[in-house]
N, C-alpha and C positions, 0 to 999 in steps of 0.2 A: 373750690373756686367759685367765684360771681358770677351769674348770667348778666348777661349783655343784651338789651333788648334796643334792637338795631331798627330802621327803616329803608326799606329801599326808595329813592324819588327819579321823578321824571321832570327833565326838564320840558318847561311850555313856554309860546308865546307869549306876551304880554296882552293881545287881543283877545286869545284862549284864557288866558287869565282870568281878563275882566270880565267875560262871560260867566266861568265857572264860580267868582267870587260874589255874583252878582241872583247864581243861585243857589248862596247858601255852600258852598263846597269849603273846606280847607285849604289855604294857599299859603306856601312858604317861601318865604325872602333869603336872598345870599346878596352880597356884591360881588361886583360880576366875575372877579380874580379867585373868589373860595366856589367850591362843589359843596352839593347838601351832604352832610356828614352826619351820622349823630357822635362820630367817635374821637370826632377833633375838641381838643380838651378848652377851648377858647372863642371859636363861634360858631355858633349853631344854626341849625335852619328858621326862621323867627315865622313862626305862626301868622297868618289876620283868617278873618271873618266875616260876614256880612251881620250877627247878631247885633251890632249897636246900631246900625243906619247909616257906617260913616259912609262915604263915595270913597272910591279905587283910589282913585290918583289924589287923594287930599294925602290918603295911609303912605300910598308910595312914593308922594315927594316929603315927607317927613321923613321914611324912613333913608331916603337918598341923604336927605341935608345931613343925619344923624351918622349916617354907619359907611356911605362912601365917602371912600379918600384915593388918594395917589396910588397906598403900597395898596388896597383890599378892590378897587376896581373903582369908576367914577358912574357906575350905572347899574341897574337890578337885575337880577337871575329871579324867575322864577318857575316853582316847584312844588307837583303834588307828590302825595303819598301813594305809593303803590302798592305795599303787603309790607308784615311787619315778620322778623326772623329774631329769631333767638339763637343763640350762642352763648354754650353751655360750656364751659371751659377751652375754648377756642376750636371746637366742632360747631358748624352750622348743622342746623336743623330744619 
């Protein structure tokens, strides 16, 4: 069997966001109608950074114009990393 190496997330404000993204932290994108997954075969949690220089809200009305619609939500979810789990033939570990 495959392992599965899964994430847990947390959802945060968008003010906690810009703080945490602001020093350097991991932040991941949903629209507002999906949950962060890694196990959904179609969309996933979408990564940003502060390593280019971009600004918060330049990243997150791009990523608005691009990936919300009607059926997937018309607004952002966001979400850090909490601890990563493995699943070993459908036992957690």
């Amino acid at each position: 069997m495959r392992n599965l190496d899964t994430r847990k997330y947390t959802r945060i404000r968008k003010n906690v966001a810009r703080k945490l993204f602001n020093e350097g932290r991991l932040i991941y994108l949903t629209p507002s109608n999906i949950v962060a997954s890694d196990s959904g075969p179609w969309i996933k949690p979408y990564p940003i950074n502060n390593r280019a220089g971009q600004d918060f809200d330049d990243i997150v009305n791009r990523y608005e114009y691009y990936n919300c619609n009607y059926e997937l939500g018309y607004y952002t979810n966001f979400w850090i990393n909490e601890e990563r789990q493995t699943i070993k033939g459908g036992v957690s570990e």
